[in-house]
LUMDO-407134 format. One record per residue: x, y, z of N, C-alpha, C in turn; residue in one letter. Coordinates in steps of 0.2 Angstrom, whole numbers, plus 5000, padded with zeros to 4 digits. Each point is the difference from the previous one (the first is absolute). Example, Ala and Ser with C-alpha at 12.3 -4.5 7.8 and 13.67 -1.06 7.14 Angstrom:
506649725039499650065000500450065000A499850054996500450065001499650055003S
end
This chain:
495949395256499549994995499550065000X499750014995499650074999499449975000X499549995002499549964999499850044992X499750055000499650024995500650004994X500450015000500550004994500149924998X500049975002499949935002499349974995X499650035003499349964997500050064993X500050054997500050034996500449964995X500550005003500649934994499549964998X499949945004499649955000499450014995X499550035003499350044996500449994993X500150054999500650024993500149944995X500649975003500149954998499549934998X499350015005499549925000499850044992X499750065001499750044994500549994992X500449995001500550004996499949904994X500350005008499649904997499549994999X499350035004499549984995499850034993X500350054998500050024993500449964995X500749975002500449954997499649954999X499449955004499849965001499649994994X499450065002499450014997500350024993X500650024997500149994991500349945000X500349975003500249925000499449954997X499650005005499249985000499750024993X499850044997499750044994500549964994X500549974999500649954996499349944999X500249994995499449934996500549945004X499649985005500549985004499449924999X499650004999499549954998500249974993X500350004995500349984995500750024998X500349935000500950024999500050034992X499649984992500150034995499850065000X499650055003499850075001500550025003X500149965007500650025004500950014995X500049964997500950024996499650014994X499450034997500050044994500350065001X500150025005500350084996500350015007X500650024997500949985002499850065005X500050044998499850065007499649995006X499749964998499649975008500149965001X500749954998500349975003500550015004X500450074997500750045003499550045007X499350015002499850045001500049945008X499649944998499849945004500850005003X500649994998500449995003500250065004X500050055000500150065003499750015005X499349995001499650035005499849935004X500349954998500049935006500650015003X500550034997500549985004499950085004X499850054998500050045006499349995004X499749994999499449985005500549935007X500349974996500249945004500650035006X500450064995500450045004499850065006X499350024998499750045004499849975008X499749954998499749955005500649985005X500749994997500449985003500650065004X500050054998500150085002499650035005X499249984998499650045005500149955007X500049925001500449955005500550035003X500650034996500750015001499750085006X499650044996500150075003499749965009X499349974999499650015008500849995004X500249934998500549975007500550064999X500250044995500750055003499650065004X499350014999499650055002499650015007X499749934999499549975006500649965005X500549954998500249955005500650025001X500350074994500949975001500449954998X499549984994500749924999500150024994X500650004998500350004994500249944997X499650014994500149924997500350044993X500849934998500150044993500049944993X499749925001499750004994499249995002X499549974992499750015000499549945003X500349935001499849955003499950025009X500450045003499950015006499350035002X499850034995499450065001499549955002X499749954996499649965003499949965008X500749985000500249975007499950055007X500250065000499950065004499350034999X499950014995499050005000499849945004X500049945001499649965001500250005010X500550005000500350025007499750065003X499850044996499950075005499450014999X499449924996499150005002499950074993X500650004998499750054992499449974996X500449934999499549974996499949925002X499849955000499949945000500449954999X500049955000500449934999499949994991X499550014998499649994993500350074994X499850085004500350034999500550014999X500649995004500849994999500049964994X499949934999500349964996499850024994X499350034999499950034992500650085000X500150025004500450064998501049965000X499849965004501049944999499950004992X499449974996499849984994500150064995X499950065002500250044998500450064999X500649975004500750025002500549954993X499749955002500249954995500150034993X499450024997499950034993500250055001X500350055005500150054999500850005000X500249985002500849975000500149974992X499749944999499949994992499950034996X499650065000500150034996500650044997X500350035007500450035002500849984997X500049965002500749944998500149974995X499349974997500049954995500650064993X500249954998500850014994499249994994X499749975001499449974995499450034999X499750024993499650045001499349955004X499550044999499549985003499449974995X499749954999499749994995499450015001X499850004993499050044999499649965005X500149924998499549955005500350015006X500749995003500150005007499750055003X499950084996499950045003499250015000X499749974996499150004999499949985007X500549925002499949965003499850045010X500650044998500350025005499350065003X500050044996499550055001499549955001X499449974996499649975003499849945005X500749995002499849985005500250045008X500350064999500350045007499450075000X499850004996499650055000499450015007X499549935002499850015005500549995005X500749995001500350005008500350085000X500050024995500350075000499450035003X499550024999499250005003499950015006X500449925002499849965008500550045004X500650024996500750025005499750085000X499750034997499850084999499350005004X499849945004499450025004500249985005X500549955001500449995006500350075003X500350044997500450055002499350065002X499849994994499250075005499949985005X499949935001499849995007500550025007X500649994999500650005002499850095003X500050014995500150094999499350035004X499449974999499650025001499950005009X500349955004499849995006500650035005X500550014996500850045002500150104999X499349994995500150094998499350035001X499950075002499550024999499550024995X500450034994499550024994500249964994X500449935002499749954995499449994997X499550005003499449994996500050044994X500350024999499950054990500549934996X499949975003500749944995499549964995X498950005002499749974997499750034996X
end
């Protein structure tokens, strides 16, 4: 492991997610008619949850192949090996299993995804995506040295 190539990944990648996030957030996320009036901010809402949800679960994957050496190859396992290796929490894993979940259905689904499921979906993951992204600064921040730019 490289440490500094290591955390520059990491930095890179947290800064990557909170910019997914924070356009996420800025979505009329407080009304479902604003919310599916205009099809483009709904194609938009679908795209940046599912890559926020995939960032979250990649930047998981990279610490353990980078920090621990475990190679995890789906996305259910990331959660379970974060929580074994003191990454994140008992509370934290299970909102990120939560969001393994969706990120697989999205993935898989034969089915499109519907305006209310996905209103639904976004407004209610939006603060654990948050809690999983200050989960990992912390992570990062007590593991790396010039983490602190990550606030």
């Amino acid at each position: 492991m490289n440490p500094k190539k290591t955390e520059r990944k990491l930095i890179t990648r947290m800064i990557w997610i909170g910019k997914t996030l924070t356009i996420l957030q800025s979505l009329p996320l407080d009304n479902y008619e604003t919310f599916t009036a205009d099809e483009g901010k709904f194609l938009n809402a679908k795209g940046y949850l599912r890559r926020g949800m995939e960032g979250l679960l990649d930047l998981g994957k990279c610490i353990l192949e980078n920090y621990f050496s475990i190679i995890v190859s789906q996305y259910q396992e990331i959660p379970v090996k974060l929580e074994e290796n003191a990454v994140l929490t008992k509370e934290e894993s299970a909102l990120l299993k939560t969001l393994a979940n969706y990120c697989e259905y999205f993935t898989n689904s034969f089915e499109e995804i519907g305006k209310e499921e996905l209103y639904n979906i976004c407004k209610q993951q939006i603060g654990n995506l948050w809690q999983l992204k200050g989960a990992y600064s912390r992570w990062i921040e007590n593991n790396f040295q010039t983490a602190h730019i990550l606030h």
